[in-house]
N, C-alpha and C positions, 0 to 999 in steps of 0.2 A: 504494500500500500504506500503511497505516494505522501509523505508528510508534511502537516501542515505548518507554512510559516508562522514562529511566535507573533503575538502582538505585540506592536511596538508602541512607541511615544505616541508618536502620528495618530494611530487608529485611537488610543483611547480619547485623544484632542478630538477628533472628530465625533468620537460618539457621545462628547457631549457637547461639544460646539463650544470648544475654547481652545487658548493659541497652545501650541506644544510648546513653547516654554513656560507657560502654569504648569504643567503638567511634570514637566523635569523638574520643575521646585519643590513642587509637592512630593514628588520620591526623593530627593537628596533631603536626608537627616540633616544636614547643617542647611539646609535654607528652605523646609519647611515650614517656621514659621512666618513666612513671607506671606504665605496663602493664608486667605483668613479661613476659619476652622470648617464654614457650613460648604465650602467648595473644593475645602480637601477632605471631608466627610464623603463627597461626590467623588472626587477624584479616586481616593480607595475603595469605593464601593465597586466604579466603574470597571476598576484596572482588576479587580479580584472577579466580577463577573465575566471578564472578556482573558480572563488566565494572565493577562501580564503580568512578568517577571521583572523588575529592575534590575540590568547591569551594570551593578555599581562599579565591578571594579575596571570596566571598559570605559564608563564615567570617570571615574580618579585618571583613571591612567591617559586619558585625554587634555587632563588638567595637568599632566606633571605628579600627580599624585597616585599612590598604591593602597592608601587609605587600610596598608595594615602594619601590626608593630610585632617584633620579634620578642620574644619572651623565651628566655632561657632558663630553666630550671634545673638544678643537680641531680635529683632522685622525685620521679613523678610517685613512684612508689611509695616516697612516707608520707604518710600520714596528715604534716601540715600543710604542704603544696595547696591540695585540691580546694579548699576555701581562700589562699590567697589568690590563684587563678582564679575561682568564680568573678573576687572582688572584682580583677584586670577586665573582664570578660565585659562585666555589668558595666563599668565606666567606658571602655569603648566603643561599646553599642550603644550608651546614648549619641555617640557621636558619629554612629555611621562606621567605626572604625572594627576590625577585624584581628583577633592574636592570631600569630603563629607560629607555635611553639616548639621547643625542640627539648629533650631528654638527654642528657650530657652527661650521664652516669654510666652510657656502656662499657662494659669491661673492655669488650674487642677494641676498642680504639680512644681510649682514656684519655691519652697522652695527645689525642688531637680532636676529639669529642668536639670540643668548644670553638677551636679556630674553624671547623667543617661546617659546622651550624653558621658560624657568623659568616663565612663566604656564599652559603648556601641564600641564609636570607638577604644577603646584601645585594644577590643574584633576581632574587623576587621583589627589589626595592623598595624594603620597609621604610619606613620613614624616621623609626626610632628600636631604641634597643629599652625591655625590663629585662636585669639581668639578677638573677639570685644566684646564680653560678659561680661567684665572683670568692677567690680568696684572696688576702692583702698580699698588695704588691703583686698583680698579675700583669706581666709584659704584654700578654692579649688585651689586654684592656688599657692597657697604655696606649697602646697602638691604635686602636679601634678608637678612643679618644682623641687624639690627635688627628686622626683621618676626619674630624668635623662629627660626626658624630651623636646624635641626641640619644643618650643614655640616662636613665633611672635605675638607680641600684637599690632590692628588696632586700632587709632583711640583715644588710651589713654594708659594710661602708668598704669604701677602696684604701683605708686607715691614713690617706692624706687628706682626705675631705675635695679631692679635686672633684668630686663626681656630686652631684646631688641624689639623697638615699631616703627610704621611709624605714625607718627601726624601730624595734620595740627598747624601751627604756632598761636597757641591761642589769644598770647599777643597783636601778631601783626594785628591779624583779629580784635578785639577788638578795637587796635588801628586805623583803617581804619574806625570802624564804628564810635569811637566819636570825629575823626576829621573832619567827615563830617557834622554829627549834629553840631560840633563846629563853621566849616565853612561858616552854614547855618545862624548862629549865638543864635543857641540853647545853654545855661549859664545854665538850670534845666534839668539835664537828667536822668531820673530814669533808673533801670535795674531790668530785671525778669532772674534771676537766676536759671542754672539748678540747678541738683540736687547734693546737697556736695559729694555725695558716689562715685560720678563719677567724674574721674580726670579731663574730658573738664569742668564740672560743677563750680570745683575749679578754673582752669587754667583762662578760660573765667571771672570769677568774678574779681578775680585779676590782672586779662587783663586790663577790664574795670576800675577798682578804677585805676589804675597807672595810663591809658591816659588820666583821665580826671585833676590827679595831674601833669599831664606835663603839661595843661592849667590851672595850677590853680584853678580849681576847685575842689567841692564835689560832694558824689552823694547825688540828692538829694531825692532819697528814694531806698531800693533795696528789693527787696520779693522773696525768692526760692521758684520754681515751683515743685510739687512733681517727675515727672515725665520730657521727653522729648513727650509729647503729646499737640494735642490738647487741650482734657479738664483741663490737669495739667493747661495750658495757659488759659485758661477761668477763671480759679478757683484764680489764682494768681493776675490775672488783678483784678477781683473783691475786692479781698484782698486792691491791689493796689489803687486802688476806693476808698476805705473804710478808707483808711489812710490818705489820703489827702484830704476827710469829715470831720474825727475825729479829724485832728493835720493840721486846718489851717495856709497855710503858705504864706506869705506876694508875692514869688513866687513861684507857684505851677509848677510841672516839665511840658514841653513842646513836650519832647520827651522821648522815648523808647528805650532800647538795648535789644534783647533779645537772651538768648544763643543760640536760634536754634527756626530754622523756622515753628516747629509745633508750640512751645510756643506764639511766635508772631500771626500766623493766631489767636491761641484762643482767644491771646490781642485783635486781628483785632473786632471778635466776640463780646467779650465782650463790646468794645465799643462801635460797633453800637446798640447793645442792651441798652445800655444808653444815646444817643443821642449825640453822641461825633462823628464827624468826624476826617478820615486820609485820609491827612495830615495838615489839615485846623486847627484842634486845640493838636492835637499830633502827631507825626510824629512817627514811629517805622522801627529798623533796625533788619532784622532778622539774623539769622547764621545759612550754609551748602549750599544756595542755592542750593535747591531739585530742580527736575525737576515741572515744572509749573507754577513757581513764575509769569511770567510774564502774566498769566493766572486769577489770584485772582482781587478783584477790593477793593482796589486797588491795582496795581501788587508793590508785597515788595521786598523794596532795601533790599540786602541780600552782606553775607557776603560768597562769594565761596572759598570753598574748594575742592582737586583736589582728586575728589572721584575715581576715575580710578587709577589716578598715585599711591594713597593709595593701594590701592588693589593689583598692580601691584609689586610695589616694597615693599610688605609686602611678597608675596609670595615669590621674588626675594632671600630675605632676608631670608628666610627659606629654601630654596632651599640652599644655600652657607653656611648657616648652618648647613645642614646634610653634606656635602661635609669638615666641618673643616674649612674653607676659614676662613684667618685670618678677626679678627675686626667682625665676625658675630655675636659673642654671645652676645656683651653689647654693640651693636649700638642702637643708635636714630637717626631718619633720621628724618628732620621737614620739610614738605612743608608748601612755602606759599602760601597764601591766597591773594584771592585780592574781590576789590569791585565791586557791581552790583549797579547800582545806578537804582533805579525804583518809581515809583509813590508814594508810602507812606511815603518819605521825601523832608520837604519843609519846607523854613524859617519861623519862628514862627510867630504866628497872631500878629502885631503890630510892628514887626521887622523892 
């Protein structure tokens, strides 16, 4: 059978007797409101009865525009991504705009994951980069900076502040987790540390030593996890383990901080693999509160972060930087953080 041609601009202008540039305004999301409401009421009715399609991106690409933006993220798989993409998602579609995103966690090709994405999308002429992918000090992103470049960094900073970022408030997340252990009247609080490369990894360690020097205290053991995984967290706890065998100490720590909540679950792991109960004989706080937490046994006080509003006003903020909008290029926007208080912290045995 012989297929029928789509309807175009044209045909729906004529089937209501107005010029086809109403009608191209009325489908571009940025100059929609040009049309007043009761004749793009008309206009959508029209274009949905007679099947038309808008080709937006033959529209952008006729203006110079691709009207979509690259979004890199490390691991689609954990658990926090997927709300702070929805956020990106929701803020670009108010504006007509499209992600396209790329997964830069393959093993097969680790070492070049992220340069392949950025050649790939620069190939589909995005107009902007969201990058979470980013660890401090990366020469690819030095680079891709200096190439002119509109980039928004989720989630952590490029640790010179050259790039504009949306983060959660490190210090103060941090500070939430060891005034609680504080409050509980935990005095030994170890901490599993992400990883240096990564600026939450730093932010959060140093989070941590400062709150616990506004009480007065030290830490009393800290162990960087290789990873934000699971097993990084199994691997580290055991470390952890193994230190407080070797370098008896008169008080051995009571509680946990850890940068993030896969780290924690592995802690979780690790220790019932050794006969230690949570929160009976260590309490652990985790950071991001993913979705499920209160799901795990025991469910982990965790430290939230506002994975939506991330996402949201990361896009935001790249958006008003292709537009020029003053203060876009070298803002930080820092949300806070607040606590989840759950089953895995409780005042220490004999407290």
């Amino acid at each position: 059978m012989k297929r029928m041609p789509s309807p175009t601009l044209q045909d729906v202008a004529q089937h209501l007797g107005v010029h086809k540039s109403t009608v191209s305004r009325a489908m571009d999301p940025a100059r929609r409101q040009l049309v007043k409401a009761d004749l793009l009421q008309r206009i959508e009715t029209a274009a949905k009865t007679l099947g038309y399609r808008p080709n937006h991106a033959a529209a952008a690409l006729s203006r110079g525009r691709s009207k979509t933006i690259g979004v890199l993220l490390p691991d689609i798989t954990n658990p926090v991504f997927p709300p702070i993409l929805r956020g990106i998602e929701d803020a670009l579609d108010e504006e007509g705009y499209f992600a396209l995103l790329a997964n830069t966690s393959r093993p097969e090709s680790r070492g070049h994951a992220i340069e392949q994405a950025v050649d790939r999308m620069q190939a589909q002429r995005v107009e902007g980069f969201l990058v979470a992918s980013a660890t401090r000090d990366n020469q690819w992103l030095d680079t891709l900076r200096q190439s002119g470049a509109r980039i928004v960094l989720i989630n952590r900073t490029d640790g010179r502040g050259h790039l504009p970022a949306v983060i959660s408030d490190d210090m103060l997340g941090m500070r939430l987790a060891v005034d609680h252990l504080v409050a509980l009247g935990h005095r030994h609080i170890a901490h599993l540390a992400g990883p240096e490369s990564l600026s939450t990894g730093m932010a959060r360690r140093v989070g941590f030593v400062q709150a616990l020097h506004n009480h007065g205290l030290t830490a009393a053991q800290v162990v960087m996890a290789k990873a934000y995984a699971i097993e990084s967290g199994e691997q580290a706890m055991q470390q952890l383990l193994a230190l407080r065998q070797s370098h008896p100490h008169p008080h051995p720590f009571t509680a946990i901080v850890a940068a993030n909540d896969l780290i924690a679950l592995g802690a979780m792991q690790t220790l019932r693999a050794a006969g230690l109960n949570v929160p009976t004989d260590i309490s652990i706080v985790g950071h991001n509160d993913m979705p499920l937490l209160d799901q795990v046994n025991p469910p982990l006080t965790s430290v939230r972060i506002q994975h939506y509003e991330m996402g949201f006003k990361s896009a935001r903020l790249l958006l008003d930087a292709l537009r020029d909008r003053p203060g876009s290029q070298d803002a930080t926007v820092m949300l806070p953080p607040q606590l989840r208080v759950r089953g895995s912290t409780a005042a220490p045995r004999g407290a």
